[in-house]
FISEMI-227559 format. One line per field, with one value per residue: residue number from 1; residue in three letters; x, y, z of N, C-alpha, C, O in turn. Coordinates in nm, 3 decimals, always signed. Example, Ala and Ser with C-alpha at 12.3 -4.5 7.8 and 13.67 -1.06 7.14 Angstrom:
residues 2
sevex <- c(1,2)
gunu <- c(ALA,SER)
npx <- c(+1.319,+1.285)
npy <- c(-0.569,-0.225)
npz <- c(+0.780,+0.708)
capx <- c(+1.230,+1.367)
capy <- c(-0.450,-0.106)
capz <- c(+0.780,+0.714)
cpx <- c(+1.320,+1.290)
cpy <- c(-0.330,+0.003)
cpz <- c(+0.780,+0.787)
opx <- c(+1.424,+1.341)
opy <- c(-0.332,+0.114)
opz <- c(+0.846,+0.804)
This chain:
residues 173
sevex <- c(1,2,3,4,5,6,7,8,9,10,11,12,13,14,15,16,17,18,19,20,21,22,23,24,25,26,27,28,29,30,31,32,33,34,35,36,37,38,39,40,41,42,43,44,45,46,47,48,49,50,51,52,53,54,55,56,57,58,59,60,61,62,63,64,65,66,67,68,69,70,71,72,73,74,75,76,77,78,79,80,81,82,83,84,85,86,87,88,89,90,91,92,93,94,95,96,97,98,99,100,101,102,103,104,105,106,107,108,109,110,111,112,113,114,115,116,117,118,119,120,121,122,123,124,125,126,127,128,129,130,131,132,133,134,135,136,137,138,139,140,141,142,143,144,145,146,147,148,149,150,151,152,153,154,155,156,157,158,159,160,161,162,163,164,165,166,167,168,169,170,171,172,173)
gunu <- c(UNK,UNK,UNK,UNK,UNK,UNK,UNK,UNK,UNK,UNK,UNK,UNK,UNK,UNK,UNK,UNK,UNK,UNK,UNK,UNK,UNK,UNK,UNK,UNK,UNK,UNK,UNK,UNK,UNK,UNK,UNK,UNK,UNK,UNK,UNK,UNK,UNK,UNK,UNK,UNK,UNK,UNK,UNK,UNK,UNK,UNK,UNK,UNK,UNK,UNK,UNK,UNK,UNK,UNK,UNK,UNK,UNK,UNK,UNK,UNK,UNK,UNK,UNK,UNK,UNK,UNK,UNK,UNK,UNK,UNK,UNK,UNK,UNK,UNK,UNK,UNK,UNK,UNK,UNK,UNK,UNK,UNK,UNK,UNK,UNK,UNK,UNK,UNK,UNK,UNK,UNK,UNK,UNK,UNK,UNK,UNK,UNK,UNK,UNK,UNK,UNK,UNK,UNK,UNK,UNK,UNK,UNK,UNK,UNK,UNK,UNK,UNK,UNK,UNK,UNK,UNK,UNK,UNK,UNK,UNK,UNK,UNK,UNK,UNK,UNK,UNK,UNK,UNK,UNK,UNK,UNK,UNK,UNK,UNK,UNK,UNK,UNK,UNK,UNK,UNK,UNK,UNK,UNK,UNK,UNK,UNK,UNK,UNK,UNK,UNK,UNK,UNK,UNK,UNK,UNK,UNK,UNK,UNK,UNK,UNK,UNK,UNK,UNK,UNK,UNK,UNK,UNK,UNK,UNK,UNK,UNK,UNK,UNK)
npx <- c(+0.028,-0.213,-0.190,+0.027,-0.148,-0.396,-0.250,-0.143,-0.391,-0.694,-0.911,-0.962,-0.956,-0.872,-0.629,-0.449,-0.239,+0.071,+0.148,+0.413,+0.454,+0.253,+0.287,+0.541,+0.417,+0.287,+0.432,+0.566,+0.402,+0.380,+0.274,+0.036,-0.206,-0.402,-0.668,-0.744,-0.841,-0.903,-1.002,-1.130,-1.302,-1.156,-0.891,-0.613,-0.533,-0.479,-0.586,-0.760,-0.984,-1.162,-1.225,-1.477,-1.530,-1.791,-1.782,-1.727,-1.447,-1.279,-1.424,-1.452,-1.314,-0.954,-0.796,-0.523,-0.230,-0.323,-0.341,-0.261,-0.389,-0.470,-0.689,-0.544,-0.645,-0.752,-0.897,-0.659,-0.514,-0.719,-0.678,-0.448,-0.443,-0.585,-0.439,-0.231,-0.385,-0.502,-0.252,-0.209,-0.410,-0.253,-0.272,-0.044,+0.005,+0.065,+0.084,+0.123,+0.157,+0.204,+0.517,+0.485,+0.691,+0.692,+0.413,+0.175,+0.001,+0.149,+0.362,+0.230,+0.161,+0.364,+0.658,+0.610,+0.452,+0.489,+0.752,+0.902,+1.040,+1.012,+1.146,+1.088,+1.287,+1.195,+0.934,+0.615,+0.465,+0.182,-0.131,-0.364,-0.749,-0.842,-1.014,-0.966,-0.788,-0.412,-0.141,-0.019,+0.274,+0.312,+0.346,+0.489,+0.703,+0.653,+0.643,+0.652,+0.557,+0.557,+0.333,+0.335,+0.281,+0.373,+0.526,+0.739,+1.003,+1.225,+1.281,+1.058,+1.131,+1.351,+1.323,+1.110,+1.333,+1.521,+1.331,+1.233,+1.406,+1.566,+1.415,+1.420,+1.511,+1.542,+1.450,+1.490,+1.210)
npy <- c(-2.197,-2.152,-1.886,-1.825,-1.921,-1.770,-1.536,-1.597,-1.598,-1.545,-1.528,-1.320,-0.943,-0.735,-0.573,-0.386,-0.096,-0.012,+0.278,+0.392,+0.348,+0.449,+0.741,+0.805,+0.758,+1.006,+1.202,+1.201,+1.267,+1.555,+1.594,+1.513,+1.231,+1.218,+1.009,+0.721,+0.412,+0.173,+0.147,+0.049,+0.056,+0.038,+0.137,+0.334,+0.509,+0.808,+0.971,+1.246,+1.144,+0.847,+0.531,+0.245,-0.101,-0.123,+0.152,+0.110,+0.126,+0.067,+0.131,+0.411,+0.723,+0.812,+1.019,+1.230,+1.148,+0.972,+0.630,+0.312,-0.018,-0.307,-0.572,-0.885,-1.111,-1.257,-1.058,-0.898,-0.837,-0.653,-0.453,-0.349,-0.304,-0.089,+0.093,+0.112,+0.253,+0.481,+0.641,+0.662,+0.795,+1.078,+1.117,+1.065,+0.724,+0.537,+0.230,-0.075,-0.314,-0.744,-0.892,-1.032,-1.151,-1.317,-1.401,-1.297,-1.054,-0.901,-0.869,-0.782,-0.505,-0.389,-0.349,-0.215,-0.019,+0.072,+0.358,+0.325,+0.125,+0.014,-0.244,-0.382,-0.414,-0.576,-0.802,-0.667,-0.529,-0.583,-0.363,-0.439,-0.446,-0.403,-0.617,-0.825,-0.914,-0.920,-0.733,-0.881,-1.005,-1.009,-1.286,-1.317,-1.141,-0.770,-0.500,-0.100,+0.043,+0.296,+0.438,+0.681,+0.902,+1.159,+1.507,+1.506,+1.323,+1.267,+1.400,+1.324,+1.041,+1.034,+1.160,+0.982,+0.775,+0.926,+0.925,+0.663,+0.492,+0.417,+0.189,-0.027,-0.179,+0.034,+0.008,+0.219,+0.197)
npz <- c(+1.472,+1.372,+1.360,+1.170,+0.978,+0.915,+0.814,+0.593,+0.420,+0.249,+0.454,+0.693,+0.704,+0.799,+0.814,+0.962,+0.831,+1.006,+1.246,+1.202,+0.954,+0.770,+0.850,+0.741,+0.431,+0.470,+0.486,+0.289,+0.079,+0.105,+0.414,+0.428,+0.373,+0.131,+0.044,+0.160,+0.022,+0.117,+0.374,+0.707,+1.012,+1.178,+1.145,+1.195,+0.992,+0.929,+0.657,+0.488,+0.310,+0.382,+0.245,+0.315,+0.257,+0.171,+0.082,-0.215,-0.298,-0.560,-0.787,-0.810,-0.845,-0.772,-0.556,-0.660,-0.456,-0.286,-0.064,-0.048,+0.125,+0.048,+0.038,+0.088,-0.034,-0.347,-0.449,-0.470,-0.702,-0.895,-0.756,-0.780,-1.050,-1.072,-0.903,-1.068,-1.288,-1.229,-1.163,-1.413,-1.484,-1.343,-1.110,-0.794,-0.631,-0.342,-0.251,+0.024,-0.032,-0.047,-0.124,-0.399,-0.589,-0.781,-0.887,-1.162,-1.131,-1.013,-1.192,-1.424,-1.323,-1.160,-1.253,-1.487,-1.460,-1.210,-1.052,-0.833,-0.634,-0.274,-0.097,+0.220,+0.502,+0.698,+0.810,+0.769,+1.097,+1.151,+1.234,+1.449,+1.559,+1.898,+2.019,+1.801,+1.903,+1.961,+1.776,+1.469,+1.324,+0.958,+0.733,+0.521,+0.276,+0.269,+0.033,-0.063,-0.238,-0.535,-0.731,-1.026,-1.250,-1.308,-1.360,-1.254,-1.202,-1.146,-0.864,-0.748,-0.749,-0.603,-0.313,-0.256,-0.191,+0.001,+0.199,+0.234,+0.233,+0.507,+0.550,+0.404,+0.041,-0.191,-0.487,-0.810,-1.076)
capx <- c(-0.011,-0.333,-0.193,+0.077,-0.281,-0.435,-0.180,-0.153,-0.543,-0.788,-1.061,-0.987,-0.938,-0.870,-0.501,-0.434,-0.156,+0.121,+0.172,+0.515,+0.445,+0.123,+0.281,+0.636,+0.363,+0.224,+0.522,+0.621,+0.273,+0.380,+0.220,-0.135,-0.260,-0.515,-0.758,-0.718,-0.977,-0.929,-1.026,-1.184,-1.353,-1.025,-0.776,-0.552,-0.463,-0.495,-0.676,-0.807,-1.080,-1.123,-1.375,-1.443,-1.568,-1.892,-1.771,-1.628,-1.310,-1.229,-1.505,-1.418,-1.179,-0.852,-0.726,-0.365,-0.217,-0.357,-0.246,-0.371,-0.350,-0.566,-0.683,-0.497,-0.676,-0.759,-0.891,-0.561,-0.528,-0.785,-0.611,-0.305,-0.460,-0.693,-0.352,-0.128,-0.493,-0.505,-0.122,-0.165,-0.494,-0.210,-0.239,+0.064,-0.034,+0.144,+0.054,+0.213,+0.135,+0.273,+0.580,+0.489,+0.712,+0.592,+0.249,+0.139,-0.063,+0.269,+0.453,+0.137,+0.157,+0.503,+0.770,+0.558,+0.370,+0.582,+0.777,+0.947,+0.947,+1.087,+1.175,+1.113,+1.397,+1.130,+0.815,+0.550,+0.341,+0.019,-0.218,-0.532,-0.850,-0.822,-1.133,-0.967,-0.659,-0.293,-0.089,+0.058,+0.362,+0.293,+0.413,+0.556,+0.765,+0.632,+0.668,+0.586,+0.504,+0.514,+0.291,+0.314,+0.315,+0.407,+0.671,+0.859,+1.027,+1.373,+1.255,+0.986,+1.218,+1.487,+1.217,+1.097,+1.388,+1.547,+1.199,+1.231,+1.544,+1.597,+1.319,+1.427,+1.621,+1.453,+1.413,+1.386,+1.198)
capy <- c(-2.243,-2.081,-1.669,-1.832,-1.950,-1.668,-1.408,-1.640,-1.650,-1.422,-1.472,-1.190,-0.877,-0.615,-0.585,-0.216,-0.024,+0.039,+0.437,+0.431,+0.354,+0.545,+0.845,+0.780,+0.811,+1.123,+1.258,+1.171,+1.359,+1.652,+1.572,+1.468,+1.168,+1.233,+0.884,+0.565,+0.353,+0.068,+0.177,+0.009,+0.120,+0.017,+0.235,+0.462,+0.579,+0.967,+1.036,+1.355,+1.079,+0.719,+0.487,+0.100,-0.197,-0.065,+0.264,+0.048,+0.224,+0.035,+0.193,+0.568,+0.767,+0.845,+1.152,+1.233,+1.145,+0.801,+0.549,+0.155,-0.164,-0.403,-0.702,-0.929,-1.242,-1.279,-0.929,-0.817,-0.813,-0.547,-0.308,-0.348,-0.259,+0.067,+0.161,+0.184,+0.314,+0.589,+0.669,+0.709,+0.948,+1.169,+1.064,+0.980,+0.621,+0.418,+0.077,-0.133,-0.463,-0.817,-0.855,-1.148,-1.046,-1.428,-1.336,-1.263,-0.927,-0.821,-0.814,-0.660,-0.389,-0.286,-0.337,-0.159,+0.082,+0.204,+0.439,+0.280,-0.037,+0.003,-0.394,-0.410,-0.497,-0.648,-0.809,-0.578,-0.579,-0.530,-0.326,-0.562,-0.386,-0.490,-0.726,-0.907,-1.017,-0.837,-0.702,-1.006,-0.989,-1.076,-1.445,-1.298,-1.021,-0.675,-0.357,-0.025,+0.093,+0.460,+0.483,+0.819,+0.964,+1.321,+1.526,+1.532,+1.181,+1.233,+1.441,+1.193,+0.890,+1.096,+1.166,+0.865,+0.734,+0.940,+0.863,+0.493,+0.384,+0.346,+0.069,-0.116,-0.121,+0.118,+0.002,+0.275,+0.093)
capz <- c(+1.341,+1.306,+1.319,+1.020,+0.840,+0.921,+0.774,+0.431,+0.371,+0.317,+0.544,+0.772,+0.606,+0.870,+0.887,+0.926,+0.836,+1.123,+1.201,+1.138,+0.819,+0.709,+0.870,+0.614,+0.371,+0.422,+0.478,+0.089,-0.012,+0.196,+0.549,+0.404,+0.261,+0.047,+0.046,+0.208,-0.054,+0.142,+0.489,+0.756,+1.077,+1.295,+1.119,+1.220,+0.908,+0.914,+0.548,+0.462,+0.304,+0.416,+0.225,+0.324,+0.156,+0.130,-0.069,-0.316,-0.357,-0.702,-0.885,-0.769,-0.880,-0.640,-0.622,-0.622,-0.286,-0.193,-0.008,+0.006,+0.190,+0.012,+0.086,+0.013,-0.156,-0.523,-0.538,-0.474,-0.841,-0.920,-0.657,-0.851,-1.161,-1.020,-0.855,-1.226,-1.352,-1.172,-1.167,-1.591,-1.505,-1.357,-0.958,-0.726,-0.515,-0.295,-0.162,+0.096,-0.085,-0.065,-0.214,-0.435,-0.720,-0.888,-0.990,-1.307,-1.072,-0.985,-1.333,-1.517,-1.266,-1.112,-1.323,-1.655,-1.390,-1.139,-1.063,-0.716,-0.487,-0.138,-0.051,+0.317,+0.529,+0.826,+0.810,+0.864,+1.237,+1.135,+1.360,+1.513,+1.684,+2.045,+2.010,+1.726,+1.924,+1.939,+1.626,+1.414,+1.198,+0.841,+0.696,+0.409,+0.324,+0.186,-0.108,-0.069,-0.438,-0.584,-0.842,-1.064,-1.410,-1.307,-1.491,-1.171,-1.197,-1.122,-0.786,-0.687,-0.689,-0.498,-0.225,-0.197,-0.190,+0.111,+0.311,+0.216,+0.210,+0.605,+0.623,+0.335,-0.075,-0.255,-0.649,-0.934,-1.165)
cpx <- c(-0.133,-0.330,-0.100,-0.064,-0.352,-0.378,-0.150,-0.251,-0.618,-0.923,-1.099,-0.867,-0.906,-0.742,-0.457,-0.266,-0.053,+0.145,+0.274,+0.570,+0.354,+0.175,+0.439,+0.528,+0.338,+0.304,+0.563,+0.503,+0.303,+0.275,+0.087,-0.155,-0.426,-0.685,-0.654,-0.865,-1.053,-0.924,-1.123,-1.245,-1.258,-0.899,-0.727,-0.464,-0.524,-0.533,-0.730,-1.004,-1.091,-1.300,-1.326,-1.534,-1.687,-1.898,-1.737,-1.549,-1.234,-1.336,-1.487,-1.314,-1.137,-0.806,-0.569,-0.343,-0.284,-0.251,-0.312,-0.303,-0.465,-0.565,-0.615,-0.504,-0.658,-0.785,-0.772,-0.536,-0.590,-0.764,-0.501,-0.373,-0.490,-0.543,-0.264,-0.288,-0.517,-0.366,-0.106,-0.272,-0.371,-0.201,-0.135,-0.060,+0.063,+0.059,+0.121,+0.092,+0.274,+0.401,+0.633,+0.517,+0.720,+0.498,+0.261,+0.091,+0.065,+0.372,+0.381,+0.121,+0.253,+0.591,+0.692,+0.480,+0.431,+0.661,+0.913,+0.905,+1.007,+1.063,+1.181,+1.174,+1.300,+1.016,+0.687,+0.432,+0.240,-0.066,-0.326,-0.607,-0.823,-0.936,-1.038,-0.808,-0.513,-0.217,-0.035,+0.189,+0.356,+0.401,+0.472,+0.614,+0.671,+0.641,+0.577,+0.612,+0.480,+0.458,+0.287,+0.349,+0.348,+0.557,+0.763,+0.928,+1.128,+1.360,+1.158,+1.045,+1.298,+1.430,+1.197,+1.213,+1.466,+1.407,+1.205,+1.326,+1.590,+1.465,+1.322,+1.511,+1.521,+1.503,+1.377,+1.374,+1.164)
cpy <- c(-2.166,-1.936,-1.755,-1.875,-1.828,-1.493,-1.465,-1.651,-1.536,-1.396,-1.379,-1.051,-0.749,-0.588,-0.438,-0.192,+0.022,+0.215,+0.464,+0.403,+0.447,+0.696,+0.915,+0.833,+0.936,+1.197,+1.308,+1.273,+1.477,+1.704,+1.549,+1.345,+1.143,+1.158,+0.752,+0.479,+0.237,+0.059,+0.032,+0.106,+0.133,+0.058,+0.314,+0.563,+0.714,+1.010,+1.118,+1.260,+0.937,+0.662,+0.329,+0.023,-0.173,+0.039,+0.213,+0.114,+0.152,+0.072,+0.336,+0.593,+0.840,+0.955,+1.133,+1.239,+1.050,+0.717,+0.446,+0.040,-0.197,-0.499,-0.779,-1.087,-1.192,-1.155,-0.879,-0.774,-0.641,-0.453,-0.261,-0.285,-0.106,+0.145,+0.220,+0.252,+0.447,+0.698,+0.711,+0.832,+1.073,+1.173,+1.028,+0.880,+0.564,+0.343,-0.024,-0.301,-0.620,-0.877,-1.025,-1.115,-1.245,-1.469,-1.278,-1.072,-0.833,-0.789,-0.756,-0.543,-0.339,-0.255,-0.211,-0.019,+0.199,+0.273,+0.387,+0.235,-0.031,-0.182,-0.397,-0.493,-0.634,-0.667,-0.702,-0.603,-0.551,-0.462,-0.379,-0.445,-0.495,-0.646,-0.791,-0.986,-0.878,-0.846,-0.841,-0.935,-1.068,-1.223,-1.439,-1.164,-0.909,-0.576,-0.262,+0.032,+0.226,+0.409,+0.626,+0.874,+1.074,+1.358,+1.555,+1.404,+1.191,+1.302,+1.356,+1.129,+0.952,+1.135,+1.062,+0.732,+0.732,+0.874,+0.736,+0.410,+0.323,+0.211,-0.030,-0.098,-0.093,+0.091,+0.103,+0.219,+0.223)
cpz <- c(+1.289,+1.262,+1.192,+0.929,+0.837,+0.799,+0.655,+0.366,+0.332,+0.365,+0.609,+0.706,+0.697,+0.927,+0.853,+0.940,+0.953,+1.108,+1.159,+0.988,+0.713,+0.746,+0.736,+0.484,+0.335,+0.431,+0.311,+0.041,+0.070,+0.263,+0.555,+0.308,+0.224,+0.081,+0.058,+0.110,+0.016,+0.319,+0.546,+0.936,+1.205,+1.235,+1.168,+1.114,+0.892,+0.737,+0.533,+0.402,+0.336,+0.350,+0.264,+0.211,+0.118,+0.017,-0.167,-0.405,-0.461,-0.817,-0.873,-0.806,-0.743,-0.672,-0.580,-0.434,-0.241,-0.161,-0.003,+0.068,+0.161,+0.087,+0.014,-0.060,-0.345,-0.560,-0.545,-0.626,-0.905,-0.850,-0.746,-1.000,-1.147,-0.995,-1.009,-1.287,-1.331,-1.150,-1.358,-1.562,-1.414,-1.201,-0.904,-0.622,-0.469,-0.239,-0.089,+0.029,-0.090,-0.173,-0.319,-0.593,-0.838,-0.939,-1.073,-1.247,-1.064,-1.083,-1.416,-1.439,-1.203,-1.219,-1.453,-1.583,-1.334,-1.098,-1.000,-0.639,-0.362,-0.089,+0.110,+0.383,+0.648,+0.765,+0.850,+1.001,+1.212,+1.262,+1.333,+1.561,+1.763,+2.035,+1.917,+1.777,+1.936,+1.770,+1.587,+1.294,+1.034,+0.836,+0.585,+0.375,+0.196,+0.084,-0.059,-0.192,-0.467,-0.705,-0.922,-1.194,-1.397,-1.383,-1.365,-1.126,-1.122,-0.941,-0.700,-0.626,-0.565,-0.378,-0.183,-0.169,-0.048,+0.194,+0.381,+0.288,+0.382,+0.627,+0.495,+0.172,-0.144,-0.411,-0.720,-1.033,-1.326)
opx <- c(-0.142,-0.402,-0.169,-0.065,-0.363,-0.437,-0.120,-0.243,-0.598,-1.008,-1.214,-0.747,-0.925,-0.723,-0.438,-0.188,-0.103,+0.157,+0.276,+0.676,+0.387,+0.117,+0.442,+0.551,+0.352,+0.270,+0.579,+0.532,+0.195,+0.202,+0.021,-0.128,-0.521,-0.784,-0.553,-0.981,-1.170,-0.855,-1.172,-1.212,-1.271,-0.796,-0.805,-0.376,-0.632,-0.478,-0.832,-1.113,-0.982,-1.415,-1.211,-1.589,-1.702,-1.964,-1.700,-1.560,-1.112,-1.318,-1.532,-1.219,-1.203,-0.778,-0.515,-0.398,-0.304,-0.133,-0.426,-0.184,-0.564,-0.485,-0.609,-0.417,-0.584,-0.736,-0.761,-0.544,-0.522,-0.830,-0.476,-0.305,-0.427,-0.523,-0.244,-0.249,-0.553,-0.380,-0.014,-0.246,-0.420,-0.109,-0.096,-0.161,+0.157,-0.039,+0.204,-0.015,+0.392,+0.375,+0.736,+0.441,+0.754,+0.489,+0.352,+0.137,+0.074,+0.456,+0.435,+0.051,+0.235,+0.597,+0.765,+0.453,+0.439,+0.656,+1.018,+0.801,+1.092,+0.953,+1.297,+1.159,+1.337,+0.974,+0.675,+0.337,+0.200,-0.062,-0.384,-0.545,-0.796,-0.900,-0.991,-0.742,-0.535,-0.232,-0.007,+0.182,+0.401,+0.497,+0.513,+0.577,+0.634,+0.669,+0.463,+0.728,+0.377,+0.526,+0.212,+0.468,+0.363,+0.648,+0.860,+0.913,+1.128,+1.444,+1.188,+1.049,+1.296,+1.527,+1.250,+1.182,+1.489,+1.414,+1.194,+1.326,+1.639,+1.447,+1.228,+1.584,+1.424,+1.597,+1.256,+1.469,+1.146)
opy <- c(-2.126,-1.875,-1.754,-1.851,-1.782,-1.400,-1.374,-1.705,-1.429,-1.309,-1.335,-1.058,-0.644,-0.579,-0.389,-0.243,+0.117,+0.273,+0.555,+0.426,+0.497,+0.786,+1.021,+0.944,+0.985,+1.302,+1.414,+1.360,+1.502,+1.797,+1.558,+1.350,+1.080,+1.216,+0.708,+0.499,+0.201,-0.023,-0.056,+0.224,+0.208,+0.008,+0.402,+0.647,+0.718,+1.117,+1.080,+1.301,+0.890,+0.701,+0.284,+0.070,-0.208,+0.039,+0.303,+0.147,+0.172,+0.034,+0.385,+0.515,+0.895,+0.994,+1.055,+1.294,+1.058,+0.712,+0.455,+0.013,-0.149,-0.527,-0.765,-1.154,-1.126,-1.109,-0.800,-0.654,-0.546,-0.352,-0.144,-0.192,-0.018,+0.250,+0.337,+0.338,+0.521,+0.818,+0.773,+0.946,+1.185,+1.244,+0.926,+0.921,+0.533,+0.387,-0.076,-0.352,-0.610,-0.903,-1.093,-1.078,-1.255,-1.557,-1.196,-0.976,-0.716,-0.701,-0.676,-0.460,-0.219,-0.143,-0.118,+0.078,+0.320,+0.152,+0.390,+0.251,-0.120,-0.222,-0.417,-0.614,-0.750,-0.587,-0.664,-0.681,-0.457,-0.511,-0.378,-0.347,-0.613,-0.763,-0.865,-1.073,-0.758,-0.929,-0.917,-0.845,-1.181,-1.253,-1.543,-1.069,-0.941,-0.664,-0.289,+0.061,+0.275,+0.340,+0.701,+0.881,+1.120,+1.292,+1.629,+1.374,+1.122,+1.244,+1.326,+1.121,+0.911,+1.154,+1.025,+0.618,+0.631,+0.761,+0.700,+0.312,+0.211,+0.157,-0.109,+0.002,-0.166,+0.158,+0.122,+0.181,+0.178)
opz <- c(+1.173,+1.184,+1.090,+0.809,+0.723,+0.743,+0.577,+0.256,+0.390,+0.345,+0.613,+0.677,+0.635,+1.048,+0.741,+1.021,+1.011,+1.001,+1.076,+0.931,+0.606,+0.684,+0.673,+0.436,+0.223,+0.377,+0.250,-0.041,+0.124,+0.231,+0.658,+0.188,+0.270,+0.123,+0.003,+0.146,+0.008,+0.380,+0.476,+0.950,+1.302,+1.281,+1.204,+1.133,+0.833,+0.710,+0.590,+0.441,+0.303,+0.371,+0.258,+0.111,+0.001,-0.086,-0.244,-0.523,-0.456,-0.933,-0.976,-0.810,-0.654,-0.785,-0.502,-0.339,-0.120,-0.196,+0.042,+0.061,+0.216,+0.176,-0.108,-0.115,-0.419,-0.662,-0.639,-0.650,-0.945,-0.871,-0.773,-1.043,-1.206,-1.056,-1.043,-1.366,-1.423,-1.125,-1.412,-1.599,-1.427,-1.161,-0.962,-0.564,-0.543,-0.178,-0.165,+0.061,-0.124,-0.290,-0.321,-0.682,-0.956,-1.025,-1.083,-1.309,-1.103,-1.066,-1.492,-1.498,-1.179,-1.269,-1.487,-1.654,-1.356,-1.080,-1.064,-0.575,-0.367,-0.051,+0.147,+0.369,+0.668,+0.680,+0.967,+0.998,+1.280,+1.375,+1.224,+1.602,+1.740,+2.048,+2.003,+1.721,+1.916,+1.681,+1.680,+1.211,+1.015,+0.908,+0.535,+0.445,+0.083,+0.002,-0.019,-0.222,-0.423,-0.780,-0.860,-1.227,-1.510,-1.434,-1.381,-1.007,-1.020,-0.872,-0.585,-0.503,-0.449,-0.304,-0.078,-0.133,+0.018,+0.244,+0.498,+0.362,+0.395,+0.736,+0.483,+0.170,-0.165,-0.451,-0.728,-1.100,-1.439)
């Protein structure tokens, strides 16, 4: 009872990215991703830049080629926005965000934003630091999100699409 409260709350905020997902990523950015905004000090996400809650990676600009896993309380919101914000300055992002497609956060920013939603077929395992316990599987199911205004749309999707599509139904929105 307490890892299902745990993984619906957001008191603890350190649920990192699995590799076989972050590495799918950088794959899609061909074999580099750029900035992680929403780093922490127990990542294994491979970033060319990694900032944490301290850098406050929603006031900075992202460069093309990010990747995020927010937190996911109330700010989640303001990730979601920075992410289509940065996708009109001319940036590709993806984000592996909750796929809570009944929020108001989630219809002012996918459907009108982006690009493509990969619907994960599995929960994702989150990676733990050892101190904080073993990996947990989320309590709800996930989206990985292309954000991107580039003039290469029809090539994008079709990319992210092969990449995607074995780990879940890939949406062009």
């Amino acid at each position: 009872m307490a890892m299902a409260k745990a993984l619906t709350t957001s008191k603890y905020q350190h649920w990192c990215t699995p590799r076989w997902l972050w590495e799918l990523v950088a794959e899609f950015f061909g074999g580099q991703i750029s900035l992680d905004p929403c780093s922490n000090k127990w990542t294994s996400v491979k970033a060319r830049t990694r900032w944490t809650k301290a850098d406050d990676g929603l006031s900075r600009y992202w460069s093309d080629g990010t990747f995020f896993n927010p937190p996911y309380g109330h700010v989640i919101k303001k990730w979601m926005e920075k992410a289509a914000l940065e996708a009109r300055g001319g940036g590709r992002v993806i984000g592996l965000i909750p796929a809570r497609v009944d929020t108001t956060w989630w219809h002012n920013n996918v459907p009108p934003e982006a690009r493509a939603v990969v619907f994960l077929k599995k929960r994702v395992k989150f990676e733990r630091p050892r101190r904080h316990g073993p990996s947990w599987t989320a309590g709800f199911p996930s989206a990985v999100i292309l954000w991107s205004h580039t003039r290469n749309r029809a090539w994008e999707v079709a990319r992210f699409r092969r990449l995607f599509s074995p780990i879940g139904w890939v949406v062009e929105i």
